[in-house]
C-alpha positions as CSV (number, residue, x, y, z in Angstrom):
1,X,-35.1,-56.4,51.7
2,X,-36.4,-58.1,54.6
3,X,-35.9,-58.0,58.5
4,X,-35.0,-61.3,60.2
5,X,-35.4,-62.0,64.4
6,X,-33.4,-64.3,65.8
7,X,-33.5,-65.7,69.4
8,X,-30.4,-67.9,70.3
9,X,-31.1,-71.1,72.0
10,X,-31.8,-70.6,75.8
11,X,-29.7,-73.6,77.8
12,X,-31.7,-73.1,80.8
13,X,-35.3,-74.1,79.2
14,X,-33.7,-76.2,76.6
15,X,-35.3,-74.0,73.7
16,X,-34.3,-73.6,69.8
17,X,-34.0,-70.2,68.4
18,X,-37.4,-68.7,66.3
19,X,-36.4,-67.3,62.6
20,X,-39.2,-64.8,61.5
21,X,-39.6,-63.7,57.8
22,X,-40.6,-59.8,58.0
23,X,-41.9,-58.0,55.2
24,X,-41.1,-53.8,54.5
25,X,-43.2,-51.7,54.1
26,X,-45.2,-49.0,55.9
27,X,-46.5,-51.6,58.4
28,X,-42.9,-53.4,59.2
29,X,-42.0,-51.5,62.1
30,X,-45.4,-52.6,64.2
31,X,-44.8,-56.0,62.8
32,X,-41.1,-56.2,64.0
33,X,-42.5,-54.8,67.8
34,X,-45.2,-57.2,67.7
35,X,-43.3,-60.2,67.0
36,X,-40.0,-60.0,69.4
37,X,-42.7,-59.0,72.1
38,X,-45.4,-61.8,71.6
39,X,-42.2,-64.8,70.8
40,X,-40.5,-63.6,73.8
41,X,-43.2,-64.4,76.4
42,X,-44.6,-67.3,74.5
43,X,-41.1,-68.9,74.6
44,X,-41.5,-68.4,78.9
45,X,-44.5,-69.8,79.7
46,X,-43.8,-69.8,83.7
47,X,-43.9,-66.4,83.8
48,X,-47.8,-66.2,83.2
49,X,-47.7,-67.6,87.0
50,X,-45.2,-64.7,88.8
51,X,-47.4,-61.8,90.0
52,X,-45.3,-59.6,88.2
53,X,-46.5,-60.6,84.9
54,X,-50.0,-61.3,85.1
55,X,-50.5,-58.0,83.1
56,X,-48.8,-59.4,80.2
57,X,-51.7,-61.7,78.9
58,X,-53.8,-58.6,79.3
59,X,-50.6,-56.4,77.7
60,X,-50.2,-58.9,74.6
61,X,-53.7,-59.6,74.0
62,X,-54.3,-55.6,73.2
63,X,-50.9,-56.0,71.9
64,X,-52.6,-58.3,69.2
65,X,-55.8,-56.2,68.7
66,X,-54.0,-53.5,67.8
67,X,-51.9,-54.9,64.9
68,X,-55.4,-56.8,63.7
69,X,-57.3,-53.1,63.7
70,X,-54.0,-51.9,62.1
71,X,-53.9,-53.9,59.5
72,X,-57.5,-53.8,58.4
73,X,-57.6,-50.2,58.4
74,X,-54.2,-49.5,56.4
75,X,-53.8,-49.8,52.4
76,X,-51.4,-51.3,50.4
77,X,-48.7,-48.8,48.9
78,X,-50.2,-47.6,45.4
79,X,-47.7,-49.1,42.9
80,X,-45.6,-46.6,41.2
81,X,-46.6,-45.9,37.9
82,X,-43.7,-46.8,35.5
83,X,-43.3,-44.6,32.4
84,X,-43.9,-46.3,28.9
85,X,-41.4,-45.4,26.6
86,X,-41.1,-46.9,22.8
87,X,-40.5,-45.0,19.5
88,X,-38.6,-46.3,16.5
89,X,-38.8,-46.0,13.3
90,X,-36.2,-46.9,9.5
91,X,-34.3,-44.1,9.1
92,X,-33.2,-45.1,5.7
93,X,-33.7,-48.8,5.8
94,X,-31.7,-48.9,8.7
95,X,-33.4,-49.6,12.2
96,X,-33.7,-46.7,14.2
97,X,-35.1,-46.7,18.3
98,X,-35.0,-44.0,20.9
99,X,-33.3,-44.7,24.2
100,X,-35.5,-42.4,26.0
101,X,-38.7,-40.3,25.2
102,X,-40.4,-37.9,27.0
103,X,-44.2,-36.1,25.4
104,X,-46.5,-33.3,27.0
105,X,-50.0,-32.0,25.7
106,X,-51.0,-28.9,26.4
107,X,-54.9,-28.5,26.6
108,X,-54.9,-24.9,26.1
109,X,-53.8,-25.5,22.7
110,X,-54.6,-29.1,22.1
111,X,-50.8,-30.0,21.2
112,X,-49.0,-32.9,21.9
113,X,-45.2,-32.7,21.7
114,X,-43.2,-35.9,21.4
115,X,-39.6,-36.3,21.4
116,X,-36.9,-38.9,21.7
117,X,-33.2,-39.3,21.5
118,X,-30.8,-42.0,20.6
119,X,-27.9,-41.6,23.0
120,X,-24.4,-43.0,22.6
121,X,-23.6,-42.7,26.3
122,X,-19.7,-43.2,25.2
123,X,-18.8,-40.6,23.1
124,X,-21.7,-38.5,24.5
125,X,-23.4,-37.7,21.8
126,X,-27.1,-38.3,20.8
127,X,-30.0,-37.7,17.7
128,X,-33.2,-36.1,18.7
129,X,-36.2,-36.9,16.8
130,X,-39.2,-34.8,17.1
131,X,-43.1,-34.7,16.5
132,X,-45.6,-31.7,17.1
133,X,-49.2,-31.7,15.9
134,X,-52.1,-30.8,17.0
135,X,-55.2,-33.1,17.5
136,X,-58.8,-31.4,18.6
137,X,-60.2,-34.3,20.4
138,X,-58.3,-37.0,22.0
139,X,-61.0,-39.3,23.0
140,X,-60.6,-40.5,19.0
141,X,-58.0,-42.2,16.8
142,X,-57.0,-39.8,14.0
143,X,-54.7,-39.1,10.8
144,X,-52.8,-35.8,11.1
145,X,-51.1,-34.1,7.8
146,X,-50.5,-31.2,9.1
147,X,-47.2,-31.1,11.9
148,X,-44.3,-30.3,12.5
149,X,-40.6,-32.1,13.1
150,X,-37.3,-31.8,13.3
151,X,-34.0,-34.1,13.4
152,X,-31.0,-32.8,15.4
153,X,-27.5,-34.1,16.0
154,X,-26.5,-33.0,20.0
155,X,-22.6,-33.4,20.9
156,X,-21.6,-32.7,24.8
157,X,-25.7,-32.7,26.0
158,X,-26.0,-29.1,24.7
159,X,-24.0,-28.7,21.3
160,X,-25.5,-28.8,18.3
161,X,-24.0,-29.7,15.4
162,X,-26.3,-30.4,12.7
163,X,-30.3,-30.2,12.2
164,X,-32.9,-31.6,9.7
165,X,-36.2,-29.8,9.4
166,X,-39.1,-31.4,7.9
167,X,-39.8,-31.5,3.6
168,X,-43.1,-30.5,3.0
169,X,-43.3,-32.1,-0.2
170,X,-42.5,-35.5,1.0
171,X,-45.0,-37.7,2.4
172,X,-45.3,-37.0,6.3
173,X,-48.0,-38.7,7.9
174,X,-49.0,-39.2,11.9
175,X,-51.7,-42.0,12.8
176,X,-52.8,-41.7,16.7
177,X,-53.9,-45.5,17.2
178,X,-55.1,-44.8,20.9
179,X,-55.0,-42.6,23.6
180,X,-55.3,-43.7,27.4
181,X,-56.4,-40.1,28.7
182,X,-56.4,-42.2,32.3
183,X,-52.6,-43.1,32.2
184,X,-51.5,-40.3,29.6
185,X,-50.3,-43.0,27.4
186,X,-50.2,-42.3,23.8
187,X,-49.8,-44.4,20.5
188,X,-49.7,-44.0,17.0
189,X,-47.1,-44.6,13.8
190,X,-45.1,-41.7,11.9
191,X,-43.7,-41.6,8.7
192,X,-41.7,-38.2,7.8
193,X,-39.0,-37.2,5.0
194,X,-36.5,-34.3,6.1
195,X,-34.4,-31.6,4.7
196,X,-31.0,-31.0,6.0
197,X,-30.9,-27.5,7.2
198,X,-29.2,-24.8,4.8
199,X,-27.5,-23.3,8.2
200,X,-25.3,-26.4,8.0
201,X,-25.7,-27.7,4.2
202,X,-27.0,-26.0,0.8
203,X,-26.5,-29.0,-0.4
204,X,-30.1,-30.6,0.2
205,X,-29.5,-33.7,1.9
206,X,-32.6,-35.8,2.9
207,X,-33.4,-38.6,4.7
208,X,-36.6,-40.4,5.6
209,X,-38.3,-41.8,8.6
210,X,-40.7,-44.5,8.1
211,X,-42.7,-47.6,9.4
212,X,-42.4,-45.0,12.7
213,X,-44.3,-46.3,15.7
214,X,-44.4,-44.6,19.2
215,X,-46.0,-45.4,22.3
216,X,-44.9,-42.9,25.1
217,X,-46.2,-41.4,28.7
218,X,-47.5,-37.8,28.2
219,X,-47.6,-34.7,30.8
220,X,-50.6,-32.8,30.2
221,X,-50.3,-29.1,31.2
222,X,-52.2,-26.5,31.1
């Protein structure tokens, strides 16, 4: 969004309107003062020689020190930091990806908990994938055998109406590729076979996760 200033054109003095571009932000406001303030006497020059505006060439001058001090001695907005968010995977041959994510890492413990679901926004319904391991030092790439996950199927936002816990004979694997301990960003690939649970089935069911890749932003909490 941006301000504009316009000043009609004056009949008497025979002078065209001024158009001036200003930019938001924290510094817009002094900007917008300046400008109708220093274009308005610029545009009447005869006024420099009525007594009662010999102040102003003292009035605009400060005027114009004060916006150069201003903007020397303010910063530019930090940029908001925008969350990364990709985790796919085959879920039996067929393409699988996660319309939103969310991860934490809590370094008490030193476990990282990552989660995403696959929302149908029309039927309001969604499948929540999750990964939970534990990794003793994060500054290094590492294979992990040892985790937990879980599958669910969520009707409504709260309802659930089926589960799949994860087959410990099957081969489960996490690779952490990198983590960015500066931007809590986290990376790595997932492959994991699970077991429908017997709450729901007796039957047995299974299904695998493979080729699984993630790159998500983490919390870290105590």
């Amino acid at each position: 969004m941006k301000f504009q200033i316009r000043f009609k054109k004056n009949k008497r003095h025979g002078r065209k309107y001024i158009l001036h571009q200003v930019p938001t932000g924290h510094l817009h406001r002094f900007y917008l003062l300046f400008s109708i303030s220093a274009t308005y006497i610029l545009q009447r020059p005869s006024c420099f020689c009525n007594p009662k505006f010999k102040s102003m060439k003292t009035s605009v001058f400060l005027l114009l020190i004060s916006f150069v001090v201003c903007m020397l001695s303010c910063k530019k907005d930090d940029p908001v930091a925008v969350p990364v968010s990709d985790f796919k995977a085959l879920k039996n041959d067929v393409s699988w990806t996660a319309t939103s994510t969310w991860a934490s890492y809590s370094k008490k413990d030193k476990k990282f908990n990552i989660s995403g679901a696959k929302r149908d926004p029309k039927y309001y319904q969604e499948e929540w994938l999750g990964l939970n391991f534990t990794i003793q030092d994060i500054s290094k790439s590492a294979t992990i055998d040892n985790f937990s996950s879980g599958w669910s199927y969520i009707l409504g936002g709260d309802v659930q109406t089926d589960s799949y816990l994860m087959d410990s004979t099957g081969d489960n694997q996490i690779q952490i590729t990198s983590i960015n301990t500066i931007k809590k960003i986290i990376s790595g690939t997932f492959a994991v076979r699970l077991v429908r649970d017997s709450h729901y089935s007796d039957k047995g069911e299974v299904f695998q996760f493979k080729e699984g890749q993630f790159t998500v932003t983490y919390t870290e909490i105590e």
